[in-house]
Backbone as CSV, one residue per row, in Angstrom:
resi,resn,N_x,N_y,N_z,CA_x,CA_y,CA_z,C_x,C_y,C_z
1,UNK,142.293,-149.536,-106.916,140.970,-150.182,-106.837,140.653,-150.897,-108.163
2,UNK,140.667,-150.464,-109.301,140.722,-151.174,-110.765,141.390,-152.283,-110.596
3,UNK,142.878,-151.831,-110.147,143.863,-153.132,-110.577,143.415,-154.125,-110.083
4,UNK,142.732,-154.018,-108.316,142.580,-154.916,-107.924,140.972,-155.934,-108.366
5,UNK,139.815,-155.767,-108.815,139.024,-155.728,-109.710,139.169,-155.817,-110.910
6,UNK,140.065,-155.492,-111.702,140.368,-156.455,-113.118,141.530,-157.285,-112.484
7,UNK,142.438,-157.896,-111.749,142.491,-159.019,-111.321,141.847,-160.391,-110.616
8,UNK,140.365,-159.585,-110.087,139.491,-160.610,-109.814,138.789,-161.267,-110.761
9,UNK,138.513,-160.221,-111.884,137.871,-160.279,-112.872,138.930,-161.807,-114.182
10,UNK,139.780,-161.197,-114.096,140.686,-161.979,-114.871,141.193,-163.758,-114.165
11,UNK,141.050,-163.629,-112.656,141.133,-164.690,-112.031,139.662,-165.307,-111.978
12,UNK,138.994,-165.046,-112.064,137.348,-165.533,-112.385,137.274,-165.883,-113.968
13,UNK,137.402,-165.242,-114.904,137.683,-166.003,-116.466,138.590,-166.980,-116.502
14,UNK,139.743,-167.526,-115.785,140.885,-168.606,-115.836,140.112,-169.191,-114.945
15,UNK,139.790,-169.163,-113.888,139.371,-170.439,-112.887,137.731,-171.056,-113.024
16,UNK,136.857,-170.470,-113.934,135.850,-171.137,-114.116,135.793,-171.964,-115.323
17,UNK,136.905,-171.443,-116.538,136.902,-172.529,-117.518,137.880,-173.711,-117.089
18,UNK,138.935,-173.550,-116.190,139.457,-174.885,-115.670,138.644,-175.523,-114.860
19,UNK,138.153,-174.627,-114.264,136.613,-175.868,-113.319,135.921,-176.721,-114.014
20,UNK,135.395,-175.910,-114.695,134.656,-176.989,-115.926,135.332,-177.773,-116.491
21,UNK,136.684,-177.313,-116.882,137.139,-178.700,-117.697,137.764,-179.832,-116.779
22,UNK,138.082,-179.677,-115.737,138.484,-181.080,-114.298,136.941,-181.375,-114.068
23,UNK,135.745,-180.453,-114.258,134.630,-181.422,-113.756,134.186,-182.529,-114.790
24,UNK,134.888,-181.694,-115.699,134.072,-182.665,-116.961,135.109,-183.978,-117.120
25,UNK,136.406,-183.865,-116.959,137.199,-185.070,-116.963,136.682,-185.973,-115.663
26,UNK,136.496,-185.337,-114.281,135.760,-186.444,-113.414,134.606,-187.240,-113.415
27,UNK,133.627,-186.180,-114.604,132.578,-186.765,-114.914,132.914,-188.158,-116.098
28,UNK,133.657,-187.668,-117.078,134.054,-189.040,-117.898,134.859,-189.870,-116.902
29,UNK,135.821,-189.856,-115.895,136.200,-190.909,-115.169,134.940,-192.086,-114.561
30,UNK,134.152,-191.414,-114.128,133.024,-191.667,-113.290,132.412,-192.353,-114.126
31,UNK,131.917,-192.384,-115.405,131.254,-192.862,-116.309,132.237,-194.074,-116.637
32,UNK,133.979,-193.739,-116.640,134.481,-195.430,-117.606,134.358,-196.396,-116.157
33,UNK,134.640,-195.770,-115.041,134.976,-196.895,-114.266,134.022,-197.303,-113.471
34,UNK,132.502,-196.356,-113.918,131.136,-197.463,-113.270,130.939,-198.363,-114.589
C-alpha cells in the first residue's frame, strides 16, 4: 500500500513540473506566432 502511494506521490512531483514547463513553452509559441 506505501509503495503504491509513494509512487503516485513521486509520479505527481515529475508530471506537474513537466506540465508546466510544455504549458509555458505553448504559451511563448502562442505569443511569437500571433
Amino acid at each position: 500500500r506505501w509503495n503504491i502511494a509513494r509512487q503516485i506521490l513521486i509520479a505527481w512531483f515529475v508530471t506537474i513540473p513537466s506540465a508546466a514547463f510544455a504549458a509555458m513553452i505553448v504559451y511563448k509559441l502562442i505569443i511569437i506566432f500571433l
